[in-house]
Backbone bond lengths (Angstrom), bond angles and torsions (degrees), N, CA, C in turn:
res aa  C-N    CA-C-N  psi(-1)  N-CA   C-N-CA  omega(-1)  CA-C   N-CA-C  phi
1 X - - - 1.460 - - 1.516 107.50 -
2 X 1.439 125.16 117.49 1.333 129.61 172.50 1.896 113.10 -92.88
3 X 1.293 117.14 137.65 1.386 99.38 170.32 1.396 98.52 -167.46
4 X 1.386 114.64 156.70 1.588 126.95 164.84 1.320 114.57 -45.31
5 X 1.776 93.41 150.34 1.774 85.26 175.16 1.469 92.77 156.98
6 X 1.700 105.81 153.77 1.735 120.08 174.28 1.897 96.20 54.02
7 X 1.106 95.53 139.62 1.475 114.38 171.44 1.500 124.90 -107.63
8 X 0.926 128.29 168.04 1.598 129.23 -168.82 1.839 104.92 -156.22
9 X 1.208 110.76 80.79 1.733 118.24 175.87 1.428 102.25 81.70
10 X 1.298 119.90 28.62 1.386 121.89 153.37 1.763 87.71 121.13
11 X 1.477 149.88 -30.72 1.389 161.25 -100.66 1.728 100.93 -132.95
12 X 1.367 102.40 111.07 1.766 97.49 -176.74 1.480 114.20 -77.93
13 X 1.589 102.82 105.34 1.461 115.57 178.31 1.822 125.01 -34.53
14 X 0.763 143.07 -154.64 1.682 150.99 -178.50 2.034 90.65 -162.92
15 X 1.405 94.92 134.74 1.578 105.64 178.31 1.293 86.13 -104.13
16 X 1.829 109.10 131.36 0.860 128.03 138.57 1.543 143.30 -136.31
17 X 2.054 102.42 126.14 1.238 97.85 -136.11 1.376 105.61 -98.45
18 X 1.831 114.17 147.99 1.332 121.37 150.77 1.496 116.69 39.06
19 X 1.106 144.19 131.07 1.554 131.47 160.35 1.639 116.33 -165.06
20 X 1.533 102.76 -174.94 1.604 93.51 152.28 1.963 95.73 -138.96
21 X 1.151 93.87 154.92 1.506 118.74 165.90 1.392 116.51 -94.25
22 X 1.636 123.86 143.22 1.373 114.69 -164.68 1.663 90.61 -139.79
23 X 1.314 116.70 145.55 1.767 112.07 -169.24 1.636 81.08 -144.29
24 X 1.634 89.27 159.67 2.132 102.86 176.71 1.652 78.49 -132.14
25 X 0.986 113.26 141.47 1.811 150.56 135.82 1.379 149.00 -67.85
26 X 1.524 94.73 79.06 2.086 96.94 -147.17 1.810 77.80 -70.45
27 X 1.645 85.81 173.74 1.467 122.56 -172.25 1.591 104.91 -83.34
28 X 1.789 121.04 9.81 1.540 107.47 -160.63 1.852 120.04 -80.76
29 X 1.505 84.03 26.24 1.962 92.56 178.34 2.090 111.72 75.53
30 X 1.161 103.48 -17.15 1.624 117.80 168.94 1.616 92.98 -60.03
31 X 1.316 119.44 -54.34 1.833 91.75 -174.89 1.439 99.66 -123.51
32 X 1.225 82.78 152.49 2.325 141.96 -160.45 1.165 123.41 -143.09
33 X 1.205 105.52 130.14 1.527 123.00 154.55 1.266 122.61 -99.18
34 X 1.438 118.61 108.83 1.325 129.54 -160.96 1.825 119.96 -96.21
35 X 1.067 121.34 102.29 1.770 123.28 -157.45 1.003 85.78 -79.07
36 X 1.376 158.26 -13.63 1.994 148.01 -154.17 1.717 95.95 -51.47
37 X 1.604 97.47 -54.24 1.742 92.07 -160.24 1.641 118.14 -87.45
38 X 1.739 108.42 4.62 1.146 106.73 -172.92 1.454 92.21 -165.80
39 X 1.665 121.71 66.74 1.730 113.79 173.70 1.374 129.45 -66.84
40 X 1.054 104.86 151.69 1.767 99.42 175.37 1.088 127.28 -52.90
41 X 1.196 130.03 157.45 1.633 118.42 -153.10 1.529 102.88 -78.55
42 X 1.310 118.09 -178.48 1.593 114.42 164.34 1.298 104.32 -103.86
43 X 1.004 113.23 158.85 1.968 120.17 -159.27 1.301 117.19 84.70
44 X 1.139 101.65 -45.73 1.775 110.54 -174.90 1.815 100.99 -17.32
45 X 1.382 116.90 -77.96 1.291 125.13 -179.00 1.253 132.38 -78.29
46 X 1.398 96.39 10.32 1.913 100.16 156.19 1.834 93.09 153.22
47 X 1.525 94.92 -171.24 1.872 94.45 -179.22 1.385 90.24 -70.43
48 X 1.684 116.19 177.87 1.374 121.34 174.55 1.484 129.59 64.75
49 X 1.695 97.66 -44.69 1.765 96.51 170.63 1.712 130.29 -44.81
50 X 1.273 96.88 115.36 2.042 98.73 172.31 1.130 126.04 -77.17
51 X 1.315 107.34 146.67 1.586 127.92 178.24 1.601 102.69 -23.58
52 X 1.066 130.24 169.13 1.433 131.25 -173.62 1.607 105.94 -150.48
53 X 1.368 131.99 106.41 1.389 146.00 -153.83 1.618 112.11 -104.43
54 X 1.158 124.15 -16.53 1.575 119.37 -128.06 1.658 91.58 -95.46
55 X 1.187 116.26 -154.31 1.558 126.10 -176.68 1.782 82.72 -128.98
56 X 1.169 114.76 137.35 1.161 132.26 160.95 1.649 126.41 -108.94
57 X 1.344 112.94 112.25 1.549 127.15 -164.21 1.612 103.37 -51.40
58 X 1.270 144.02 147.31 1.638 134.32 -179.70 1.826 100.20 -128.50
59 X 1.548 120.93 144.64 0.986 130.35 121.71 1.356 134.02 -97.88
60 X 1.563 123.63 174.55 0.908 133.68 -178.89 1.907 99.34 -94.51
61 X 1.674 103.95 138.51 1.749 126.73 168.35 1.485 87.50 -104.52
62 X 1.429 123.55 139.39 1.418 120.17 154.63 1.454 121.32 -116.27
63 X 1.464 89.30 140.54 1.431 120.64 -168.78 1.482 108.79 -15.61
64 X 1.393 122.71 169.88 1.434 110.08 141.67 1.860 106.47 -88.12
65 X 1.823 95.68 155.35 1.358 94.58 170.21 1.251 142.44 83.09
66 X 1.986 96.44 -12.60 1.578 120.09 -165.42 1.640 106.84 -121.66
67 X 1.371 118.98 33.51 1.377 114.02 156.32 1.601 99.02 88.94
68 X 1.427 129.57 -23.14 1.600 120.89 -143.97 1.254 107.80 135.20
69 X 1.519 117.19 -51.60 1.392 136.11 -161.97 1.574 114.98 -25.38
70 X 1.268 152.22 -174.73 1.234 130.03 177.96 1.916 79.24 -160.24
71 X 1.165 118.53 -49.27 1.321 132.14 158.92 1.069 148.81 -71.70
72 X 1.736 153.53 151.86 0.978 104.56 -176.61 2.215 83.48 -174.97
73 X 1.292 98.83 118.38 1.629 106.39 -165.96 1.308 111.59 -112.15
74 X 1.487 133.18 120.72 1.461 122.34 166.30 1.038 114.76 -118.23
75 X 1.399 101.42 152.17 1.313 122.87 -163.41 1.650 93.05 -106.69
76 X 1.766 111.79 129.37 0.906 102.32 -172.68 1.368 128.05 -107.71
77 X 1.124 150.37 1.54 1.096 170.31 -98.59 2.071 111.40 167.85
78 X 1.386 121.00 114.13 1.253 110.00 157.13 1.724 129.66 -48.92
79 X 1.111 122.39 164.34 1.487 112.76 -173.38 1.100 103.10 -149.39
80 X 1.498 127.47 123.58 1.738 124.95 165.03 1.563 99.78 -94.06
81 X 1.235 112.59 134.89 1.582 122.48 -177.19 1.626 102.52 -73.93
82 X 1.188 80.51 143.70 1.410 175.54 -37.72 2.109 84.82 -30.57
83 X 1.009 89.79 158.03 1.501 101.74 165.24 1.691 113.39 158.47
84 X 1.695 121.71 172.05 1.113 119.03 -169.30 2.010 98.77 -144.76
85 X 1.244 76.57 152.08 2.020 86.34 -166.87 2.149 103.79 -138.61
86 X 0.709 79.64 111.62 1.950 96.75 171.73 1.453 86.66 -45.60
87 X 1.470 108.48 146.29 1.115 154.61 -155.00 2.011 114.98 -120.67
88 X 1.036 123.52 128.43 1.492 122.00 173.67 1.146 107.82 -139.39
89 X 1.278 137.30 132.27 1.328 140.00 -173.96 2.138 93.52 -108.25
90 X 1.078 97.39 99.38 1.437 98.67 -176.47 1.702 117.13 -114.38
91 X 1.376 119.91 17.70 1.380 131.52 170.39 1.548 96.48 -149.17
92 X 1.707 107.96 136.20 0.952 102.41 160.34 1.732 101.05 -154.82
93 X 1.320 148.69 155.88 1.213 135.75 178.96 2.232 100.97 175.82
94 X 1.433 66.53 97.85 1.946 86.34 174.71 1.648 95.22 -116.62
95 X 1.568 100.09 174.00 1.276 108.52 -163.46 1.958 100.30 -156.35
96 X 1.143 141.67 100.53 1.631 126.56 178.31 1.497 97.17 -40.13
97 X 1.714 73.80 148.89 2.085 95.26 175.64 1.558 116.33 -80.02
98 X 1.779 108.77 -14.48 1.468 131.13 -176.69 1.550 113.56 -159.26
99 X 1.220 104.22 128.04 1.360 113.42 164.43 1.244 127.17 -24.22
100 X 1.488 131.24 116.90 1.491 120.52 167.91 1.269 122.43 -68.55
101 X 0.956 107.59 168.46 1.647 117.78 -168.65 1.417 113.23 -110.41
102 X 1.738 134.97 87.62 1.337 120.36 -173.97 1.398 93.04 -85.20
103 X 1.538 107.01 165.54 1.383 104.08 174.56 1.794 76.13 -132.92
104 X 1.431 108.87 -179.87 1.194 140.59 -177.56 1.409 141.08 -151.31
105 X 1.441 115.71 139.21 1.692 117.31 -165.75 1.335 116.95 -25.27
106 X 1.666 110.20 -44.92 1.327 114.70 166.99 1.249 143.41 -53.18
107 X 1.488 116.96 -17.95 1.426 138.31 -167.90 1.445 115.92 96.63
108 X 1.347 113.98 -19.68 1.428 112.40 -172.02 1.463 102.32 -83.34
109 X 1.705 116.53 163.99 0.966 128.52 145.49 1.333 137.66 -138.28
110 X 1.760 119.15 172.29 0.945 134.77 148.74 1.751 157.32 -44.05
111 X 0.974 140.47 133.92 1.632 117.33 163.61 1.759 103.89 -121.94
112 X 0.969 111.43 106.29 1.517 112.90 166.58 1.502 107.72 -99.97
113 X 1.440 112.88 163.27 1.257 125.70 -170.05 1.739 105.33 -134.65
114 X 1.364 109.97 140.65 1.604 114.00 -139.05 1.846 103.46 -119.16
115 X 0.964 132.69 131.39 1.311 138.07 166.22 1.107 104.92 -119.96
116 X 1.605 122.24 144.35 1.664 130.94 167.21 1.533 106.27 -142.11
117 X 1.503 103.68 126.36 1.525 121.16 -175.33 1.579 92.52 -146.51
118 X 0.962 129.90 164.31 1.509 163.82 -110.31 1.695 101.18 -106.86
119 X 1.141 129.80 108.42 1.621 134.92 158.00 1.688 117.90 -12.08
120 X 1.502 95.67 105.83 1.491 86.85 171.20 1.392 126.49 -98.59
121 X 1.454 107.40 30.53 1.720 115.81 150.45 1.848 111.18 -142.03
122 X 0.886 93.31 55.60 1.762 103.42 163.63 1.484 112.53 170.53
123 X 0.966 114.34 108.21 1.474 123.20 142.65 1.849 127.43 -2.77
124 X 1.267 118.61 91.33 1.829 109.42 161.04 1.078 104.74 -82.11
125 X 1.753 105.65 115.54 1.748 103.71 148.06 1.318 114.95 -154.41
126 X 0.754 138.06 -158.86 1.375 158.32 -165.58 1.216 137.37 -172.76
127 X 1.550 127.49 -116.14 1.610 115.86 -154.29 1.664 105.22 179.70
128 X 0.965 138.40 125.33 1.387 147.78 -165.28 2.089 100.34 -129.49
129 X 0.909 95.24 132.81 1.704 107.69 167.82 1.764 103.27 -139.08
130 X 1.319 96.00 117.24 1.834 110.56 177.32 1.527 104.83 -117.60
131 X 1.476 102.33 126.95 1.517 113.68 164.90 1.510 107.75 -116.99
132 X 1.192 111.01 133.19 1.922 129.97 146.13 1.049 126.69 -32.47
133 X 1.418 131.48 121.77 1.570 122.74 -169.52 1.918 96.86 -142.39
134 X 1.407 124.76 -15.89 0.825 119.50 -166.06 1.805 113.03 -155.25
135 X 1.500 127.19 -2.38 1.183 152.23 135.96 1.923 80.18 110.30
136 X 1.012 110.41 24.72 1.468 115.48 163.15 1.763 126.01 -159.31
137 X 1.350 110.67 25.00 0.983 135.44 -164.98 1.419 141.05 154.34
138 X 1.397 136.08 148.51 1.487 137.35 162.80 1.372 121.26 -165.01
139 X 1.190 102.69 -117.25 1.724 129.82 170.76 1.574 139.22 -78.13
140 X 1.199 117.58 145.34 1.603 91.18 161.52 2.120 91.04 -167.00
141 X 0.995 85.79 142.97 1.568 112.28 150.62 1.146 141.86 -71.84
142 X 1.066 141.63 89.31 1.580 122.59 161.15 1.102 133.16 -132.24
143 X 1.043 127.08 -170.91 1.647 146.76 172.29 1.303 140.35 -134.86
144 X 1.868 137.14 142.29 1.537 96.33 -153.96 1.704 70.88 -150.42
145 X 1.465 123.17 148.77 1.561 118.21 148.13 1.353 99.24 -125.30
146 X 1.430 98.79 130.44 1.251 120.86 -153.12 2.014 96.19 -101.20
147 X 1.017 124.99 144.04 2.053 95.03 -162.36 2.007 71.12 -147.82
148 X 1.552 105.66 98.94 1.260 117.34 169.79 1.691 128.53 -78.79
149 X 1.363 111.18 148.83 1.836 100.67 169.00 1.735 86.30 -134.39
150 X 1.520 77.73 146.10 1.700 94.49 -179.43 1.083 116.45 -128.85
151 X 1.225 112.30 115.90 1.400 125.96 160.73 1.902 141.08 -30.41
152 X 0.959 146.39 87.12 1.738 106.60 179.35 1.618 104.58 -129.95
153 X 1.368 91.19 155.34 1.067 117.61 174.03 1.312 138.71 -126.66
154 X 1.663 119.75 126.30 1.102 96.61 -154.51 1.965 105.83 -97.48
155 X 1.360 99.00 165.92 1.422 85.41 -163.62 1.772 113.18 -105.28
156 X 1.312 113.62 9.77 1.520 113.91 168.42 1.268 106.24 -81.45
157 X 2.131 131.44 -7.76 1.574 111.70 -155.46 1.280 95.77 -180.00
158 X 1.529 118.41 27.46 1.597 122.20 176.84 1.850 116.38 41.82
159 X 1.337 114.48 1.63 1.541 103.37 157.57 1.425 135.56 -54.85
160 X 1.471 102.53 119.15 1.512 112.90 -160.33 1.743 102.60 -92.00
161 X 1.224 103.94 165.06 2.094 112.77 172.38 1.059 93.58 -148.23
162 X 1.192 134.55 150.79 1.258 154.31 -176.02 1.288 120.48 -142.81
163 X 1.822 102.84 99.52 1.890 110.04 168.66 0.938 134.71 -92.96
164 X 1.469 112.78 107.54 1.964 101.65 -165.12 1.384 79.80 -113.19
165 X 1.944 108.28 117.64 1.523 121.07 172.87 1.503 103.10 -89.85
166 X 1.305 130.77 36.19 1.335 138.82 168.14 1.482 103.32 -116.59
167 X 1.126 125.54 -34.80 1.542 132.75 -176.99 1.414 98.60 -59.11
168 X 1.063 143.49 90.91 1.723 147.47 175.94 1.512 94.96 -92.50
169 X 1.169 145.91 -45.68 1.274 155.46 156.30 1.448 119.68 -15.47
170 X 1.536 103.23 -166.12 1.758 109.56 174.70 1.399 115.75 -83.50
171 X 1.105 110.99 6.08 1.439 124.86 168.46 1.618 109.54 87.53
172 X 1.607 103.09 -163.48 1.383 129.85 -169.17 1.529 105.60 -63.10
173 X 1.333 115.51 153.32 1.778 96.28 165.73 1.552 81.48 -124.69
174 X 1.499 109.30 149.83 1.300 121.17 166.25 1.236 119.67 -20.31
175 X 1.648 115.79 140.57 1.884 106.15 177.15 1.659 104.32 -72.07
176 X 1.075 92.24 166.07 1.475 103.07 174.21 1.458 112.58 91.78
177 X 1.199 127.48 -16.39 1.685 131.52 -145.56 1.633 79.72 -115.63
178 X 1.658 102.96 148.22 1.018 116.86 171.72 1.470 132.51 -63.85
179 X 1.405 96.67 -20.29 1.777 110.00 173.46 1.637 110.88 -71.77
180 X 1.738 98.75 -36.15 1.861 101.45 162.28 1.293 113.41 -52.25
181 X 1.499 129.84 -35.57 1.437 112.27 -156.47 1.171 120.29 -110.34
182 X 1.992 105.62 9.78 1.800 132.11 171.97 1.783 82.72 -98.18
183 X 1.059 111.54 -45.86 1.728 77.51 -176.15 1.631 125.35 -87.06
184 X 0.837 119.95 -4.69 1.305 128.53 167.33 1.685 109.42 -80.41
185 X 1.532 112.16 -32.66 1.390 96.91 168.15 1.828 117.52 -76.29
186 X 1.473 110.69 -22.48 1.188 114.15 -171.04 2.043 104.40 -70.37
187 X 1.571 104.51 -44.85 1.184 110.41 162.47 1.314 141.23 -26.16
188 X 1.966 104.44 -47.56 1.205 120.43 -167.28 1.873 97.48 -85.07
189 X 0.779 104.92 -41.83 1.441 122.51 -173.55 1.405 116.77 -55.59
190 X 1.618 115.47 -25.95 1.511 128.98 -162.64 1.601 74.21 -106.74
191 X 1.221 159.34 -38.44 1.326 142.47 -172.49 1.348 121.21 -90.08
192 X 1.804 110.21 150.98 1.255 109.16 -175.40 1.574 108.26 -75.73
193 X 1.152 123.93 -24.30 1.531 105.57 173.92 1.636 108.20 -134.95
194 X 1.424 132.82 157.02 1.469 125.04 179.14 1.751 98.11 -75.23
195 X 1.247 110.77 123.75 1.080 129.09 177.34 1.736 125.18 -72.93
196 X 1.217 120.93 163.11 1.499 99.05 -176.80 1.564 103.27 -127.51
197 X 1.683 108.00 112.03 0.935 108.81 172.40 1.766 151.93 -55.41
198 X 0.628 137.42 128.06 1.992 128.19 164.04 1.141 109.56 -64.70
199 X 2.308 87.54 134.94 1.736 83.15 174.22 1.498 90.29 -116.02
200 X 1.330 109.37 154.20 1.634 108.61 145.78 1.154 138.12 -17.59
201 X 1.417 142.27 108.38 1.557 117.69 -172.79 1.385 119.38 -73.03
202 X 0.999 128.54 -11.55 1.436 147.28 -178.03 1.410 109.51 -79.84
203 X 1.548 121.14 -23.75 1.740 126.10 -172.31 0.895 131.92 -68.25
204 X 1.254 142.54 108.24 1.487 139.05 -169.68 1.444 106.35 -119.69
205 X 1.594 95.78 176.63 1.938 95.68 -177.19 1.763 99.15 -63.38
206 X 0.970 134.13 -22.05 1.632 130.64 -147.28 1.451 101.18 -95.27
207 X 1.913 116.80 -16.19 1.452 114.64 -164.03 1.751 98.82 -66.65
208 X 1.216 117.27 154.89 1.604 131.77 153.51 1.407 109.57 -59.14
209 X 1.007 132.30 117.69 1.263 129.97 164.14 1.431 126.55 -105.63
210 X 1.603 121.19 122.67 1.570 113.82 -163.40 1.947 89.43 -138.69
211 X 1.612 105.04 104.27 1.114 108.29 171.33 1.542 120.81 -67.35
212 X 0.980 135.75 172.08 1.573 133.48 -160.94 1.470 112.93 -169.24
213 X 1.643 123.50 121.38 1.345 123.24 -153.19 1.565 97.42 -104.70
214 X 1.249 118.20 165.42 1.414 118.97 169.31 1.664 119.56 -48.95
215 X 1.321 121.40 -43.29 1.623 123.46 -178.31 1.770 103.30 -83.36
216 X 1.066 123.63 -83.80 1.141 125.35 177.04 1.556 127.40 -24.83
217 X 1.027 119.33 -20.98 1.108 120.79 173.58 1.719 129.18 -99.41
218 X 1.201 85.50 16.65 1.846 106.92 -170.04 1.409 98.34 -131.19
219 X 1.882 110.19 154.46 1.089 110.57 159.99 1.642 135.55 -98.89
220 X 1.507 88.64 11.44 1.615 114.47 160.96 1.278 116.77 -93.47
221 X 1.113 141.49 133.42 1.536 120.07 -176.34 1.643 104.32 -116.51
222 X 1.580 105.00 7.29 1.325 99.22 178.70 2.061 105.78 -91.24
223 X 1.607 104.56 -15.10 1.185 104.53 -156.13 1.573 111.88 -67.06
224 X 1.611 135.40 169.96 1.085 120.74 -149.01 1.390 87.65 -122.82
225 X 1.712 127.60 -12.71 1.447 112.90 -159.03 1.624 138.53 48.87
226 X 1.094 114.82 -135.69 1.108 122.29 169.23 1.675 112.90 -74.88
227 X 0.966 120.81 -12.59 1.541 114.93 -176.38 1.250 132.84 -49.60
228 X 1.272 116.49 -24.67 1.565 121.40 177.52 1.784 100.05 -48.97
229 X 1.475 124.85 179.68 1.571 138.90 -174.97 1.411 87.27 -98.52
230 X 1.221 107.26 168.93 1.629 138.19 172.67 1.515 90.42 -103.89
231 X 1.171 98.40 87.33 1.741 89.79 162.12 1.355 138.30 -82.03
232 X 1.391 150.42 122.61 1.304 152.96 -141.82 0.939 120.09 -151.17
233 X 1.474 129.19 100.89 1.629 139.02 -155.37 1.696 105.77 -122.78
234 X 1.457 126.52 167.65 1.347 135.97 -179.73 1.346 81.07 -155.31
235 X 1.419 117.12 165.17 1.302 170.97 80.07 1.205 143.24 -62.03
236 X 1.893 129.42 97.32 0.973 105.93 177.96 1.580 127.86 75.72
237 X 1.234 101.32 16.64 2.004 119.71 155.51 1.112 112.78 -84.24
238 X 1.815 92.19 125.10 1.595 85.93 171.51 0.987 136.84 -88.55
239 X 1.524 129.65 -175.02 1.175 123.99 -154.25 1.677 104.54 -141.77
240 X 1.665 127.49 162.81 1.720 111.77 162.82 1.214 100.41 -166.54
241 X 1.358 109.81 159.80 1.660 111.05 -171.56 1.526 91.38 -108.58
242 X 1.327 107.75 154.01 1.582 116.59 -165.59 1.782 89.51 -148.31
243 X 0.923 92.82 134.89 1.974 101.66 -179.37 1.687 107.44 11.38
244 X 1.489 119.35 62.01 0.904 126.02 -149.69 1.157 136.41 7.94
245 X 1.021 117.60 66.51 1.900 135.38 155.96 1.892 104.78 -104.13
246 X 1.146 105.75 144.00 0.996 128.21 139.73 1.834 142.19 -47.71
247 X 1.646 120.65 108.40 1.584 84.86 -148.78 1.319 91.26 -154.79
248 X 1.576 129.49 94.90 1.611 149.13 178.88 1.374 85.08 -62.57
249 X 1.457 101.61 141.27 1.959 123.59 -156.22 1.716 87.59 -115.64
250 X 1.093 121.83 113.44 1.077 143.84 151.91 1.941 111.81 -52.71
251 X 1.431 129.14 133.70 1.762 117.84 15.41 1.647 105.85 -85.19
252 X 1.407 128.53 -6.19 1.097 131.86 -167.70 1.792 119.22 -41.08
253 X 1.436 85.47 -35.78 1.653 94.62 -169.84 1.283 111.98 -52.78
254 X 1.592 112.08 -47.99 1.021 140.43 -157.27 2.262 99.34 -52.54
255 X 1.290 88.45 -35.55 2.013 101.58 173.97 1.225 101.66 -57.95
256 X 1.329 136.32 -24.71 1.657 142.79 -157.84 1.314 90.30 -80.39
257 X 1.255 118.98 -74.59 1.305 147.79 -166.57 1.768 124.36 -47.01
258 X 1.548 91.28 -52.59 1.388 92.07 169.56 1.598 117.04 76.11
259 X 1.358 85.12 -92.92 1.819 100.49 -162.61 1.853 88.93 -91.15
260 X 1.063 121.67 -58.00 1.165 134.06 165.64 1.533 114.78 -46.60
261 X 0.882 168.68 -162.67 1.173 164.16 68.15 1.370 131.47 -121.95
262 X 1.435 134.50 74.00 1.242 150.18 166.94 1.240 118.31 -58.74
263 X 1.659 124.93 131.55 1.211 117.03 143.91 1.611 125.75 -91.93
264 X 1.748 88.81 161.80 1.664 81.33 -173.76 1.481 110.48 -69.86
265 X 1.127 116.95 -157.92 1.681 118.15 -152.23 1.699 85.40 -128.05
266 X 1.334 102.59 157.25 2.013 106.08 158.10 1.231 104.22 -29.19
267 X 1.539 113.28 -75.50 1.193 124.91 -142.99 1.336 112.22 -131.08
268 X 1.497 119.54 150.70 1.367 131.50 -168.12 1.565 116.10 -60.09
269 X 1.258 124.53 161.41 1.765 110.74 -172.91 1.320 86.34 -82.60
270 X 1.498 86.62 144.94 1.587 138.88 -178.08 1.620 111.26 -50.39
271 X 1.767 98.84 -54.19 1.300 106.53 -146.83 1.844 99.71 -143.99
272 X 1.260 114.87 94.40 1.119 126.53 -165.33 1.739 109.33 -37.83
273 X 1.336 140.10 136.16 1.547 117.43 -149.63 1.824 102.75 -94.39
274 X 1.422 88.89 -12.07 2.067 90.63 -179.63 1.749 103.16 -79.70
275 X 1.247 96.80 -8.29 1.668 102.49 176.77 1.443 114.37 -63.33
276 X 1.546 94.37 -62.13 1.749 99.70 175.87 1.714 111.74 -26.00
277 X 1.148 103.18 171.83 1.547 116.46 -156.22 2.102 78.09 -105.89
């Protein structure tokens, strides 16, 4: 339900309420994840393996449950315009368009294949500011740190690695182990919503799985890797209410995004993602 209401310097605001936003991620090589300012560690993918620099091409995996969606952002807080509402990035699930290429001390290499979905010990969010320009639409501001874990897989033998650039800690404990399934509850618990992870497309019950922390997996232990945020800013995207939804106007979004670049979807997500079981 959208409606007038509350004033701001004398000016009858526009309510706009609570939601989530849902975006898909075509495969057209426009979005990347770029390692230059923060590469994967060396070791990460075995002894000998080197640092890994490159920009990696992204599609969109969609959600379960979410129309297509591959993304999926809520806004948490109602807002009478002008106004601003905290931000949760609570779907996220990309996948590389091609195998990366590790190479190694030895000369030989690798091809692993890459998924990135959402930190399972920190929270991505940010911050939204929406202004009124037309008592059914305008502007908005925001900001997003986006705090990724990446998957890989390698593709001669389904061996998995696992980068959670939120894990600043002692890291991952092996899947399966009960210390995995105290920190994953401690994880869920420190976040405002249960997040929905990326899997590998390559992963099956039979893969090896060897999680891998930001320090340990380097022979620097000061280095930070991938850890820095995905930072993701707008200016001045517009915005419109449509049978009251909420609804960032494409191609603009796409400036938010950057490295990312999703469009939004028809229609709003389906299925709220803290709902899922």
């Amino acid at each position: 339900m959208v409606k007038t209401g509350g004033t701001t310097n004398g000016a009858t605001g526009v309510f706009v309420p609570k939601g989530y936003d849902t975006f898909t991620t075509p495969s057209d090589g426009n979005t990347y994840h770029n390692f230059t300012d923060g590469p994967i560690p060396a070791g990460l993918f075995g002894t000998g393996s080197n640092a890994y620099s490159g920009a990696v091409p992204l599609k969109g995996v969609p959600l379960p449950n979410q129309g297509g969606a591959d993304t999926v952002i809520q806004r948490n807080e109602d807002v009478t315009t002008p106004g601003t509402t905290s931000l949760t990035v609570v779907g996220l699930s990309l996948a590389s368009v091609s195998p990366l290429q590790i190479t190694f001390a030895d000369s030989h290499t690798e091809d692993w294949n890459m998924a990135v979905g959402l930190s399972q010990y920190q929270a991505s969010t940010g911050s939204m500011t929406i202004t009124d320009t037309s008592g059914s639409g305008g502007k908005f501001d925001s900001m997003l740190n986006i705090i990724p874990r990446f998957t890989f897989t390698r593709v001669s033998d389904g061996t998995v690695k696992v980068w959670d650039t939120g894990n600043t800690g002692r890291g991952a404990a092996p899947a399966g182990t009960l210390e995995a399934s105290r920190q994953a509850s401690l994880a869920q618990s420190a976040s405002l919503i249960k997040p929905c992870i990326a899997v590998a497309q390559t992963e099956n019950p039979t893969s090896r799985v060897q999680s891998v922390n930001q320090t340990s997996a380097t022979s620097n232990p000061d280095a930070t890797g991938g850890g820095a945020p995905i930072k993701l800013t707008s200016s001045g995207t517009p915005w419109s209410l449509s049978g009251g939804v909420f609804r960032p106007t494409p191609p603009s979004e796409e400036d938010r995004w950057r490295k990312h670049m999703p469009s939004p979807t028809p229609t709003p997500c389906q299925t709220p993602i803290g709902a899922q079981p």
